[in-house]
ChimeraX commands (.cxc) that place a marker at each C-alpha (Angstrom):
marker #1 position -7.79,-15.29,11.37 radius 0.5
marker #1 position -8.94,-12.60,13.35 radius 0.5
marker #1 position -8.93,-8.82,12.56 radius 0.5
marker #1 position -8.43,-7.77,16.40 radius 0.5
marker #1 position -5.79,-5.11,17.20 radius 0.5
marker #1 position -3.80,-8.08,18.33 radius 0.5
marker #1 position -2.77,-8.18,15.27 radius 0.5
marker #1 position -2.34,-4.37,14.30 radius 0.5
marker #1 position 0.47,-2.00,14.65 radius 0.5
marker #1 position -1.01,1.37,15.61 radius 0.5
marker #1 position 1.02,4.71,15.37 radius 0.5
marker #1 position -0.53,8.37,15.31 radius 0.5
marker #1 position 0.45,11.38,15.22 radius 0.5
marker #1 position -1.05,14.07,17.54 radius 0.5
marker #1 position -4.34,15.66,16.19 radius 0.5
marker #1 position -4.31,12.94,13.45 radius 0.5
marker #1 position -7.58,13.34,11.20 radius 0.5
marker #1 position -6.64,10.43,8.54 radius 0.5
marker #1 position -5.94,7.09,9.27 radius 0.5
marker #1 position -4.30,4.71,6.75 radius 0.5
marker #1 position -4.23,1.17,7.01 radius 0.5
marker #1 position -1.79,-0.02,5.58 radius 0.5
marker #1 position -1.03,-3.51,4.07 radius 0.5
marker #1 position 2.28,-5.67,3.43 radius 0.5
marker #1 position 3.37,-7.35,0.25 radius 0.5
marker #1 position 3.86,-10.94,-0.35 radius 0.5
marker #1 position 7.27,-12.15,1.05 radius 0.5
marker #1 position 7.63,-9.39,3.80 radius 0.5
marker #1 position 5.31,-8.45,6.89 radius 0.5
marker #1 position 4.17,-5.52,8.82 radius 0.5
marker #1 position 7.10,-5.07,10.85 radius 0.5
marker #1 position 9.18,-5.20,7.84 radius 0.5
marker #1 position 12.24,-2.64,7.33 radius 0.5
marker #1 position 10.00,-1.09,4.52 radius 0.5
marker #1 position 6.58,-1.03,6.33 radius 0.5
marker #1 position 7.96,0.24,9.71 radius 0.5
marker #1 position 10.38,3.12,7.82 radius 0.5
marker #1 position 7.19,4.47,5.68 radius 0.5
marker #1 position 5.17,4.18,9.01 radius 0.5
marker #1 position 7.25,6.13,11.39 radius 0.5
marker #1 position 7.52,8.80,8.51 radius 0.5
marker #1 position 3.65,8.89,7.84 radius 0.5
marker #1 position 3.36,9.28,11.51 radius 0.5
marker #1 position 5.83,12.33,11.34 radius 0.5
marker #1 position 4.24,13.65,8.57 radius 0.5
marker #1 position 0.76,14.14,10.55 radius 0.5
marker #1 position -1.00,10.73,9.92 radius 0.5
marker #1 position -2.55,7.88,12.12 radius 0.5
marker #1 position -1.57,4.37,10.33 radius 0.5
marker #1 position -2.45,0.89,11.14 radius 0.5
marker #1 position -0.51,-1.62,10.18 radius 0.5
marker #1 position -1.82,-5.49,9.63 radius 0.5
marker #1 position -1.23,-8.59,8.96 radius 0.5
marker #1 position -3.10,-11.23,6.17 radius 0.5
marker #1 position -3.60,-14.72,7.46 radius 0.5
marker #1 position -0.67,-16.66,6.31 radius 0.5
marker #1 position 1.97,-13.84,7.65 radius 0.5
marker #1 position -0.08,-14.35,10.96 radius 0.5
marker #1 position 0.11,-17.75,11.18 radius 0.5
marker #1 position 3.77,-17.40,10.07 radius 0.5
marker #1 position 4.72,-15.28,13.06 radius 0.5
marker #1 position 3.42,-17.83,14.99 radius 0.5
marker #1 position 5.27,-20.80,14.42 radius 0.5
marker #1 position 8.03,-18.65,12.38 radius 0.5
marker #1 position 7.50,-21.16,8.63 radius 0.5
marker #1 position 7.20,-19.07,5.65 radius 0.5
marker #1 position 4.50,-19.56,3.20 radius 0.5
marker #1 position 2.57,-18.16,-0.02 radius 0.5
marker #1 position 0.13,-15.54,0.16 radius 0.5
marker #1 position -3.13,-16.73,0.35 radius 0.5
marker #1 position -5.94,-16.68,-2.36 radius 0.5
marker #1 position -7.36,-13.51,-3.26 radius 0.5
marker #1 position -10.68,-14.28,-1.68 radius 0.5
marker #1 position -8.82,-14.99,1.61 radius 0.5
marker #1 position -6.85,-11.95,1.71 radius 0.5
marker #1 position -9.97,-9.58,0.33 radius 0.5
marker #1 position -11.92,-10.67,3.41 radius 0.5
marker #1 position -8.78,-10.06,5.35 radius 0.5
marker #1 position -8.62,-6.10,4.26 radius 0.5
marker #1 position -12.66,-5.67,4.61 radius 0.5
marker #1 position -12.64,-7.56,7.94 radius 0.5
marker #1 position -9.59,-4.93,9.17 radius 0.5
marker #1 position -11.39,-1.72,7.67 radius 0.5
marker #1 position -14.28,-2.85,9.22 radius 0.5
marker #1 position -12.66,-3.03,12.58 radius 0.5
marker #1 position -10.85,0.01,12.29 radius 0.5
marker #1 position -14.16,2.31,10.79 radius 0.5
marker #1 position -15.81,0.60,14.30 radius 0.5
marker #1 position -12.41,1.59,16.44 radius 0.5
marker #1 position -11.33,4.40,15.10 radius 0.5
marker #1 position -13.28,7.85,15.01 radius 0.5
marker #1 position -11.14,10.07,11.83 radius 0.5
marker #1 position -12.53,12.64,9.07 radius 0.5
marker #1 position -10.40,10.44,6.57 radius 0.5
marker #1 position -9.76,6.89,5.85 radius 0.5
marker #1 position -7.55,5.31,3.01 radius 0.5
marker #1 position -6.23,2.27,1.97 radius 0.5
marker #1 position -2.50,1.80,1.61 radius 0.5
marker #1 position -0.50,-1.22,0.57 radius 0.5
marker #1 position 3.14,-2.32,-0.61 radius 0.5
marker #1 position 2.86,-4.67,-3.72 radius 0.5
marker #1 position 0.38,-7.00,-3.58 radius 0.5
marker #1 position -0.98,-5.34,-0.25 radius 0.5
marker #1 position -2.01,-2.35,-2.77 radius 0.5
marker #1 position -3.33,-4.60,-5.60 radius 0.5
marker #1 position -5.56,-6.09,-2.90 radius 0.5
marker #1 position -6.50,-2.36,-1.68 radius 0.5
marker #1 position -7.35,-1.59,-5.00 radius 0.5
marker #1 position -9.69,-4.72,-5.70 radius 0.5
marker #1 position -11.33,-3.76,-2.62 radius 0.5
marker #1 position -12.44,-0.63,-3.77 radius 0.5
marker #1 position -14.10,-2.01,-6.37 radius 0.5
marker #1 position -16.75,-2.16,-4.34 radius 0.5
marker #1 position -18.69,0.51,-2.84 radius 0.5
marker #1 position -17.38,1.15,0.59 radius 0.5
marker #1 position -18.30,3.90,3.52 radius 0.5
marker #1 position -18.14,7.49,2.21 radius 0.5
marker #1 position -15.30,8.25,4.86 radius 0.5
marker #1 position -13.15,6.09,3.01 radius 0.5
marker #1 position -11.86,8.67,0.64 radius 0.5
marker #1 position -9.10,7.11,-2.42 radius 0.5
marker #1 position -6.54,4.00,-2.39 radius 0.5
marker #1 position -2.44,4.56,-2.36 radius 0.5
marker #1 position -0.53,2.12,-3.82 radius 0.5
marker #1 position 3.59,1.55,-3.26 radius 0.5
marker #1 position 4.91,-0.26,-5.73 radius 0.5
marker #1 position 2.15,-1.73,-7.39 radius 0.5
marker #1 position 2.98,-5.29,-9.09 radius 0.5
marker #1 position 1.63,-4.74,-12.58 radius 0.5
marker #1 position 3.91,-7.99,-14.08 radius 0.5
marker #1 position 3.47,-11.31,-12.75 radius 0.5
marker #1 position 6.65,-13.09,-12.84 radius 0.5
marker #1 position 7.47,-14.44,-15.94 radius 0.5
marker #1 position 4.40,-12.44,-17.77 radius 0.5
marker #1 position 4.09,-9.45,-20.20 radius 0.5
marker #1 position 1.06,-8.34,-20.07 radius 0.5
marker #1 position 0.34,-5.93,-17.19 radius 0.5
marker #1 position -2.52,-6.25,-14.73 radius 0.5
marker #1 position -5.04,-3.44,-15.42 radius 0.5
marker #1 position -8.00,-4.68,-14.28 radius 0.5
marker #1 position -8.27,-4.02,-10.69 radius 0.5
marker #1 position -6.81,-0.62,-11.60 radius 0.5
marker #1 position -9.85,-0.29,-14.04 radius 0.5
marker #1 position -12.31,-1.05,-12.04 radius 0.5
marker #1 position -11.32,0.53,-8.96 radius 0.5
marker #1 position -13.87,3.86,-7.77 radius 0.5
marker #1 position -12.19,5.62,-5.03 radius 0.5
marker #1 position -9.54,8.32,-6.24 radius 0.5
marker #1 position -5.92,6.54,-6.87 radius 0.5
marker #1 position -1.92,7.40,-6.06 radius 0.5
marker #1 position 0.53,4.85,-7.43 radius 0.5
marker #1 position 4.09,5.53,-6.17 radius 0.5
marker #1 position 6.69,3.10,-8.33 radius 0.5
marker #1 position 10.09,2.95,-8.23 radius 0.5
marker #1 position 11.29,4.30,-11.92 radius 0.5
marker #1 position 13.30,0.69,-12.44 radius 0.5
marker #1 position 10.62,-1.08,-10.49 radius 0.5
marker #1 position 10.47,-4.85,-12.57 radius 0.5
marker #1 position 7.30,-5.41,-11.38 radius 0.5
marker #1 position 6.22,-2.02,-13.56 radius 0.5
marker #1 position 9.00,0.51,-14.60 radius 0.5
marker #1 position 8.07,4.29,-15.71 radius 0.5
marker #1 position 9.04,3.55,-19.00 radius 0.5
marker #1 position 6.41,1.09,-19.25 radius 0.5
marker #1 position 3.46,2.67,-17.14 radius 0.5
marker #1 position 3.88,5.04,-19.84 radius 0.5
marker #1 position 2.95,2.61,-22.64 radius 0.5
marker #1 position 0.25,1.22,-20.63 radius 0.5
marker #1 position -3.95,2.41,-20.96 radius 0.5
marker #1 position -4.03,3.80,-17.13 radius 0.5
marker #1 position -6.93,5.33,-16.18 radius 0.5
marker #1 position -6.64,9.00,-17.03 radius 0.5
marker #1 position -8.03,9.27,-12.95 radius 0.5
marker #1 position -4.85,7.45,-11.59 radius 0.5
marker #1 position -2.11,9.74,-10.36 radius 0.5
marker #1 position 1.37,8.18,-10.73 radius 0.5
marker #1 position 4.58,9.01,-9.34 radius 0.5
marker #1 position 7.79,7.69,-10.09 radius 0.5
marker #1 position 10.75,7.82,-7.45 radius 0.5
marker #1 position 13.94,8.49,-8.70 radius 0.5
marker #1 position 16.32,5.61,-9.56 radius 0.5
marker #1 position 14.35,3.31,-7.19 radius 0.5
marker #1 position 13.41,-0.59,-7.60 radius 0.5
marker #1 position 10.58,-2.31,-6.28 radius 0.5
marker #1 position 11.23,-0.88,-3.08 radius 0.5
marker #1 position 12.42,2.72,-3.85 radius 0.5
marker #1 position 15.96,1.56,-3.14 radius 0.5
marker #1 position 18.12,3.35,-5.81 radius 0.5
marker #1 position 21.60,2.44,-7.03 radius 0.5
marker #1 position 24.35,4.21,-5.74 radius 0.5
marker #1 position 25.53,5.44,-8.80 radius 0.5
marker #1 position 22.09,7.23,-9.57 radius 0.5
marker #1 position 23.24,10.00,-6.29 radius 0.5
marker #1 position 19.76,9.51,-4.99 radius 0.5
marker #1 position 19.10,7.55,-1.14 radius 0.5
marker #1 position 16.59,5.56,-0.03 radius 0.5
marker #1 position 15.70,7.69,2.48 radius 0.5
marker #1 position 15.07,10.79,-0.33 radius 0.5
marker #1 position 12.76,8.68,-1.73 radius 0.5
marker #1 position 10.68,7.18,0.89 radius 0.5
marker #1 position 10.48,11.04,1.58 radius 0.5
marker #1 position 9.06,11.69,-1.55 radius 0.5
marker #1 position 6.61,9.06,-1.05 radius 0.5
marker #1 position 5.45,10.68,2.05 radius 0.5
marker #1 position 5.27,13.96,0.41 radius 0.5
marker #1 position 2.92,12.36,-2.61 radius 0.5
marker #1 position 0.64,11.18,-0.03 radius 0.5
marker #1 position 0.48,14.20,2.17 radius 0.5
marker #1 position -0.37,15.82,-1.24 radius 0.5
marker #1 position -2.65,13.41,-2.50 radius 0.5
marker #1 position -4.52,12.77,0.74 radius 0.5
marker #1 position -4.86,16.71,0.85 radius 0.5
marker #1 position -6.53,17.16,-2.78 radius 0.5
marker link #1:1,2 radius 0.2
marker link #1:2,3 radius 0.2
marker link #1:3,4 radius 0.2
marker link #1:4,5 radius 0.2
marker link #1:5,6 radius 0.2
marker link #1:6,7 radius 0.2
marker link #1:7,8 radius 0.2
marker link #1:8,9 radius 0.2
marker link #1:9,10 radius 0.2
marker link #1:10,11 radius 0.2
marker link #1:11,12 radius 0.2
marker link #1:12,13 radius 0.2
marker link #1:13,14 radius 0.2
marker link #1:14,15 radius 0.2
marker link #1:15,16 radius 0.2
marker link #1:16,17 radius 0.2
marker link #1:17,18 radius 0.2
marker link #1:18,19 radius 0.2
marker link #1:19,20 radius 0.2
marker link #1:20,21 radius 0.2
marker link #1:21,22 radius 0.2
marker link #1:22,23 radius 0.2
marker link #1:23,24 radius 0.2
marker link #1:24,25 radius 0.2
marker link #1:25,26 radius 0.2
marker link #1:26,27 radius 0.2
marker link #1:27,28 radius 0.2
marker link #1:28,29 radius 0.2
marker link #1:29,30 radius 0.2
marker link #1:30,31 radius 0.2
marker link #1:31,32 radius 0.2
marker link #1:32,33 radius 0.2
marker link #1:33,34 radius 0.2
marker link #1:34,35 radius 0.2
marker link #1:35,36 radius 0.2
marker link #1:36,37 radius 0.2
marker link #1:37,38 radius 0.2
marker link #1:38,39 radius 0.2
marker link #1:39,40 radius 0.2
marker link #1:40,41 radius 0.2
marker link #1:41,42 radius 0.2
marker link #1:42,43 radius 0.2
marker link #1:43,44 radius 0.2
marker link #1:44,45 radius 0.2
marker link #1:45,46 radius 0.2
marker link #1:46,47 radius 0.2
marker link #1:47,48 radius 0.2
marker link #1:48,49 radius 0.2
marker link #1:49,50 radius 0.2
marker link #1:50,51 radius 0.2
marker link #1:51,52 radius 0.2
marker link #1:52,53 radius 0.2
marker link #1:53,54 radius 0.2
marker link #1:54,55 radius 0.2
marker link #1:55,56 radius 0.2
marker link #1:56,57 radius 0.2
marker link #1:57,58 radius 0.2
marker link #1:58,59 radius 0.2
marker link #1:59,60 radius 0.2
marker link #1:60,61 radius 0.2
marker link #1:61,62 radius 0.2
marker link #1:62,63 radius 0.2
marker link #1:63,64 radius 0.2
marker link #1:64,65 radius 0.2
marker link #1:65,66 radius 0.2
marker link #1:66,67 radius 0.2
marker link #1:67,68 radius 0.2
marker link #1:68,69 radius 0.2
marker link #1:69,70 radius 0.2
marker link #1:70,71 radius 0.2
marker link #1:71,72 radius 0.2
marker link #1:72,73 radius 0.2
marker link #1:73,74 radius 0.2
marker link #1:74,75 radius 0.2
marker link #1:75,76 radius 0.2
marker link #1:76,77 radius 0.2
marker link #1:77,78 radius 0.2
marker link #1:78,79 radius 0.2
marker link #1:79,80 radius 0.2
marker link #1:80,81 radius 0.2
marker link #1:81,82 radius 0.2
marker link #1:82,83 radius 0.2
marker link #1:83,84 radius 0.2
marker link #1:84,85 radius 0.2
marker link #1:85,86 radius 0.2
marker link #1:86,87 radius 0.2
marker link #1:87,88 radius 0.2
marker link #1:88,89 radius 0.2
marker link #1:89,90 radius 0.2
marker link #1:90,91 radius 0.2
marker link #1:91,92 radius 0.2
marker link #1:92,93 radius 0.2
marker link #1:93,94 radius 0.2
marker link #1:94,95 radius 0.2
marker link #1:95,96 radius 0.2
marker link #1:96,97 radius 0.2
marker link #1:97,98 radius 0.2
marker link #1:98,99 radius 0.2
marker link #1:99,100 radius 0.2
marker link #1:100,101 radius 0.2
marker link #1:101,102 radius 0.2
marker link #1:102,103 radius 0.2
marker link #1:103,104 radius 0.2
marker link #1:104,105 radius 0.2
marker link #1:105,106 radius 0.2
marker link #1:106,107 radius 0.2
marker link #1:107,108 radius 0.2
marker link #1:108,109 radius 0.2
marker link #1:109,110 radius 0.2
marker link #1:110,111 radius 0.2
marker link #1:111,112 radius 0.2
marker link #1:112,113 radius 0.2
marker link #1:113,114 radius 0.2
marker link #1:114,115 radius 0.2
marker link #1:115,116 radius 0.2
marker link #1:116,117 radius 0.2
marker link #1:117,118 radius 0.2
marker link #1:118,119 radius 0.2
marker link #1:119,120 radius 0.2
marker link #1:120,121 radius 0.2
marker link #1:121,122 radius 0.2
marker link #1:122,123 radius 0.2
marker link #1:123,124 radius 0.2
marker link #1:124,125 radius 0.2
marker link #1:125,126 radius 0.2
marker link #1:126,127 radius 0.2
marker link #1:127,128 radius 0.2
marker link #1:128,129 radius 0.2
marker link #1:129,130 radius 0.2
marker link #1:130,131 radius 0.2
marker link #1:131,132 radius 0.2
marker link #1:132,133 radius 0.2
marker link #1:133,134 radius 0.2
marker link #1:134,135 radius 0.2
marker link #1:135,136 radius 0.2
marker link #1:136,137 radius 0.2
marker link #1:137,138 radius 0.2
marker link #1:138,139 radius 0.2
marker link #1:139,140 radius 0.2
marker link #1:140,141 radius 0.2
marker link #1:141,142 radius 0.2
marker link #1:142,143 radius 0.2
marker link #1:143,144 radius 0.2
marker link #1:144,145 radius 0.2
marker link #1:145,146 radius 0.2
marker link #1:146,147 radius 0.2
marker link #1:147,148 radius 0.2
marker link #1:148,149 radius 0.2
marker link #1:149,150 radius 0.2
marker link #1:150,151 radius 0.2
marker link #1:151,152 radius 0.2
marker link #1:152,153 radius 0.2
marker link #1:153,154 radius 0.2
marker link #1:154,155 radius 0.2
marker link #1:155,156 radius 0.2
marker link #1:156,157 radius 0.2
marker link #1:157,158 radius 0.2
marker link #1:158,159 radius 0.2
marker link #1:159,160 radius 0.2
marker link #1:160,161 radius 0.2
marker link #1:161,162 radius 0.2
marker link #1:162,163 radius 0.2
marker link #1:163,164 radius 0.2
marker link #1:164,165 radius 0.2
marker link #1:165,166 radius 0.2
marker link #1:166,167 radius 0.2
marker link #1:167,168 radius 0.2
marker link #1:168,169 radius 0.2
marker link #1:169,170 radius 0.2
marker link #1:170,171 radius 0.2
marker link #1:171,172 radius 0.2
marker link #1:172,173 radius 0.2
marker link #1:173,174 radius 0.2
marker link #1:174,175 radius 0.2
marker link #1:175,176 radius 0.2
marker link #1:176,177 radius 0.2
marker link #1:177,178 radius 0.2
marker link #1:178,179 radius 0.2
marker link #1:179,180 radius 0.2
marker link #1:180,181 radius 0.2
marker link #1:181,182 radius 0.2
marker link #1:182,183 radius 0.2
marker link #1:183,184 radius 0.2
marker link #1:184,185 radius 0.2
marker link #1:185,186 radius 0.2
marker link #1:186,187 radius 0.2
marker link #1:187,188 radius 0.2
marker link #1:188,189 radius 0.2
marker link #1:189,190 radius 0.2
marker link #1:190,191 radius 0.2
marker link #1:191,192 radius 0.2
marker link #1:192,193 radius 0.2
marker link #1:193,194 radius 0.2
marker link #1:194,195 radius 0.2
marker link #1:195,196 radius 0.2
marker link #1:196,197 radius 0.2
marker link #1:197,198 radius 0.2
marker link #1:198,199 radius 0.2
marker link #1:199,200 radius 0.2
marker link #1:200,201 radius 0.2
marker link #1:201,202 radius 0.2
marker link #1:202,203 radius 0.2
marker link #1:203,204 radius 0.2
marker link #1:204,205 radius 0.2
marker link #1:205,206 radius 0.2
marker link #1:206,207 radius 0.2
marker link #1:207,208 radius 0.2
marker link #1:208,209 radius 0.2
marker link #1:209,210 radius 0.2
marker link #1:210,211 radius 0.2
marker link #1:211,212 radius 0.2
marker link #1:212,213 radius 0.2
view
């Protein structure tokens, strides 16, 4: 599939210097609730972000049948192929790589490679440390990544709660922070007293802070 802007969602803010592109999760694409909400506040916050979609979610909106991610490899060449496109399109001081769930695990494995110097850290939302049904949490791309790294969970997230991020050997590199109350994504219960909205706005506010270290 191609990496044109055909199949980007562009938003900046005026006098943008850093661009994210930013990548979906498995079951939900770039015009999902999530994706658009965290883009139109990253936007208001001061950043450019591009929004894409992998392969399957493009052939998906095509003919509207759902299907599973594709393989790693696939979806790997899919993020390179789109940062490549964008470093060619796009003229910013800053670059990073952004994803929700697996969008971010991908992110990360990609920057376990070296990649252009303008391509400054990776920010993850929601990262999916358990595989369904599993118990042992996925470290390795986390490991092996080189660019500076921002995970923002959901405390309760079941993919990875806090309480368990705090058992696990993260890199002593990898920022984390937790959003109050929230589940895989951010959405708190009502009984915690915290919204949604509260914490996709302190998601924004990690990034502004991270992408400003």
């Amino acid at each position: 599939m191609n990496c044109s802007p055909d199949n980007w969602i562009y938003q900046a803010a005026d006098n943008a210097d850093t661009l994210l592109i930013f990548a979906h999760g498995a079951g939900a694409d770039m015009r999902s609730e999530f994706m658009q909400t965290m883009a139109d506040l990253l936007v208001n916050a001061g950043f450019a972000v591009l929004r894409f979609n992998f392969p399957y979610m493009q052939l998906s909106a095509l003919d509207g049948k759902r299907r599973p991610p594709d393989r790693a490899p696939k979806l790997l060449a899919s993020w390179h192929g789109t940062l490549d496109a964008a470093l060619a399109q796009h003229a910013f001081d800053k670059f990073y790589l952004v994803g929700k769930s697996m969008g971010s695990r991908m992110a990360t494995m990609l920057a376990a490679e070296p990649l252009p110097n303008v391509v400054k850290g990776v920010i993850c939302l929601g990262y999916p440390f358990l595989p369904k049904g599993k118990a042992a949490p996925r470290l390795e791309a986390i490991n092996q990544c080189l660019l500076p790294l921002l995970i923002v969970q959901g405390e309760r997230d079941s993919f990875g709660t806090q309480a368990q991020l705090d058992e696990w050997p993260l890199p002593a590199a990898v920022e984390t922070v937790f959003l109050a109350d929230g589940n895989h994504s951010f959405e708190p219960r009502k009984s915690s007293g915290v919204t949604l909205m509260q914490n996709y706005q302190q998601a924004v506010s990690s990034i502004l802070a991270f992408t400003r270290s």
